[in-house]
C-alpha positions in Angstrom: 30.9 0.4 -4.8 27.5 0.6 -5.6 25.8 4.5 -5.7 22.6 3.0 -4.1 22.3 2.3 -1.0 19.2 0.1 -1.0 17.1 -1.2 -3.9 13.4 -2.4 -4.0 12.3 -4.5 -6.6 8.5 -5.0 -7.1 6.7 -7.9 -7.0 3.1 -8.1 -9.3 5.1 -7.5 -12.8 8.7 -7.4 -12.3 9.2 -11.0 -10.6 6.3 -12.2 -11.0 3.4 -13.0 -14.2 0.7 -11.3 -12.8 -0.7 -10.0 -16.0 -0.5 -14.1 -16.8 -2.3 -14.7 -13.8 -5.2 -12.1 -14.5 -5.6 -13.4 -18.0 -5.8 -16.7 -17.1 -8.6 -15.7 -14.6 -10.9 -13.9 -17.6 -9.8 -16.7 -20.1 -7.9 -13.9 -22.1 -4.3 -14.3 -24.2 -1.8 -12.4 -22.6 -0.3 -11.4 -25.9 -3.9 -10.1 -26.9 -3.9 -8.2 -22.9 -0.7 -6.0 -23.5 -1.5 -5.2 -27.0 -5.1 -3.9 -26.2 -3.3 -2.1 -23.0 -0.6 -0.9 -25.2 -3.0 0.5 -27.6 -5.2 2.3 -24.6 -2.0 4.2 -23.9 -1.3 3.9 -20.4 -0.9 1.2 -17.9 -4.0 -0.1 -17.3 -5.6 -3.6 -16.8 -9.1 -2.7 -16.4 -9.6 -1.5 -19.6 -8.1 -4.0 -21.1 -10.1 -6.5 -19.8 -13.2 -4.6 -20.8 -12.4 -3.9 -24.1 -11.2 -7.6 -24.9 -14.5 -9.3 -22.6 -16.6 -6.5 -23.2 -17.4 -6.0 -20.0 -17.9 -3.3 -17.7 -15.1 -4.5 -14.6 -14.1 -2.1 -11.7 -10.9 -2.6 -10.1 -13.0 -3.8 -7.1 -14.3 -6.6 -9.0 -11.0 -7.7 -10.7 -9.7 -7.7 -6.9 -13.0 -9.6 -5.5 -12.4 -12.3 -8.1 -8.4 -12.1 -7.3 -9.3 -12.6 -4.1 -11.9 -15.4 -4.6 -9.2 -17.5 -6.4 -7.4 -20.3 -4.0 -3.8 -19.1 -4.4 -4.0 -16.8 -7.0 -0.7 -14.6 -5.6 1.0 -18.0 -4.7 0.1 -19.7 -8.5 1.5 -16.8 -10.7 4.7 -18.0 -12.6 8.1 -16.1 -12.0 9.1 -13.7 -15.0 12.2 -14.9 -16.5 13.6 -11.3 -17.0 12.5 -11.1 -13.2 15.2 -13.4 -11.9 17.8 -12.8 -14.6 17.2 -8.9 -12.5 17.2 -10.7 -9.1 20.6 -12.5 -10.3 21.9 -9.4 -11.5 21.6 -7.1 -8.3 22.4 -9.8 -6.1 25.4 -10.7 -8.5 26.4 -7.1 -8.2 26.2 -6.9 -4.4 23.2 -4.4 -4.0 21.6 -4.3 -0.8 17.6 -5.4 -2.3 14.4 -6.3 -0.9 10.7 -6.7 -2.2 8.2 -3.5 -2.5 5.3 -4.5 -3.4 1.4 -3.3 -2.9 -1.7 -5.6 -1.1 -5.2 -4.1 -2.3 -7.3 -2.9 0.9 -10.1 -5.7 -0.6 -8.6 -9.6 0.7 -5.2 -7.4 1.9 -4.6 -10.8 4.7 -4.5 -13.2 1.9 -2.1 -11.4 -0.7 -0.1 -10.6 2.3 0.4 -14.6 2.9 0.3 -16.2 -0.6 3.3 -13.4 -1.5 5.1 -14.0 1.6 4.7 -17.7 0.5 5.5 -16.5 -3.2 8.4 -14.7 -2.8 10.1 -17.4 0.3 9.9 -20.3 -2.8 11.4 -18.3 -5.4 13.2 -16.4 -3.9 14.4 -17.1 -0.4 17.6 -15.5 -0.2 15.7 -12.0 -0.5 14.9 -10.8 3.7 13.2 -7.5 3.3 9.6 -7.5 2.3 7.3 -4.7 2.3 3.6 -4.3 2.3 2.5 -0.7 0.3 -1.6 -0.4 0.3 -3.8 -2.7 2.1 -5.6 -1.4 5.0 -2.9 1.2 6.2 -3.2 2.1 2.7 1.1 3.3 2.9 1.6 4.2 -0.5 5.3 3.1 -2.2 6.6 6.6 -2.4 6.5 6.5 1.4 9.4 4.4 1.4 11.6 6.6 -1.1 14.4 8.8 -0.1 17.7 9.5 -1.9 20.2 6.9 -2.2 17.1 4.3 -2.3 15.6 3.1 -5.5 12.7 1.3 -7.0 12.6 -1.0 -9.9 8.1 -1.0 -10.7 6.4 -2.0 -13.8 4.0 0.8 -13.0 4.8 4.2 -14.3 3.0 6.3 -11.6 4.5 4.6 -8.8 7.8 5.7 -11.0 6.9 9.0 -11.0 5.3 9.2 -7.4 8.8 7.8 -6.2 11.1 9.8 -7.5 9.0 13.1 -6.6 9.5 12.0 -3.2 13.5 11.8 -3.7 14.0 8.0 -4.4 15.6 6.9 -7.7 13.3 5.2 -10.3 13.3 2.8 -12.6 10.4 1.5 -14.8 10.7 -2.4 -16.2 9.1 -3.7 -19.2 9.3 -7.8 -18.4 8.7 -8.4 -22.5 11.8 -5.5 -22.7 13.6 -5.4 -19.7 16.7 -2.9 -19.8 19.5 -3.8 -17.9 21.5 -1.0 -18.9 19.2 1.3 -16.2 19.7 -1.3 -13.6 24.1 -0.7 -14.5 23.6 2.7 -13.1 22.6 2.3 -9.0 
């Protein structure tokens, strides 16, 4: 018997290579991305980008040109450590669906190229969840106890499990299933 009751796995990170799909977009190595993030000291793409293009990018342009791009959300390639997680819950009989966050800029379109995302690779996943966009529903608004969240993001992490929801950040390049053992 599992000790959660309900898992959500994110999206943008976890399943799938956004941070390959960004790069692509500025003509930047994605090797070269997380090691300039890495070295900023927190999550964060902006800066990345800017430091690598030298540039001076707000997060309302990267989500202008995101949004610009024909099938940006619906192009990104799946993370292998992504489904070998997918595999795992579902191999482990855990109740899972997707969590994952539209930006309030082109909200209609991520909302349809994910849906589209998500029913190719992964169609036997039912529950799919919208946190920003317009009604700008932030993830933790979903958490309770007995519910967790697997996010790349460390704030959403943090943000969840202050509102009583169990957490678990992933690292893609270093994914630890040991965590994911413990729902």
């Amino acid at each position: 018997m599992n000790k959660t009751e309900f898992i959500w796995v994110d999206m943008d990170g976890v399943i799938a290579n956004f941070i390959g799909g960004m790069c692509s977009l500025y003509n930047i190595d994605e090797t070269e991305f997380r090691q300039k993030r890495k070295e900023i000291g927190k999550w964060d793409g902006i800066n990345a980008i800017n430091k690598i293009n030298k540039s001076d990018m707000s997060y309302d342009d990267l989500m202008n040109d995101i949004c610009k791009t024909p099938d940006f959300w619906f192009d990104l390639e799946p993370l292998e450590s992504g489904k070998e997680l997918i595999n795992n819950l579902i191999r482990n009989n855990h109740d899972i669906g997707v969590l994952t966050t539209v930006p309030e800029i082109g909200s209609k379109k991520a909302r349809i190229e994910k849906r589209i995302w998500l029913a190719k690779h992964y169609p036997k996943i039912g529950r799919i969840e919208f946190a920003g966009g317009e009604n700008n529903i932030k993830k933790h608004g979903y958490a309770r106890a007995g519910i967790a969240l697997i996010d790349d993001k460390p704030d959403n992490i943090v943000n969840w499990i202050n509102a009583g929801g169990t957490g678990i950040i992933w690292d893609s390049v270093a994914p630890n299933f040991s965590k994911i053992g413990e729902l």
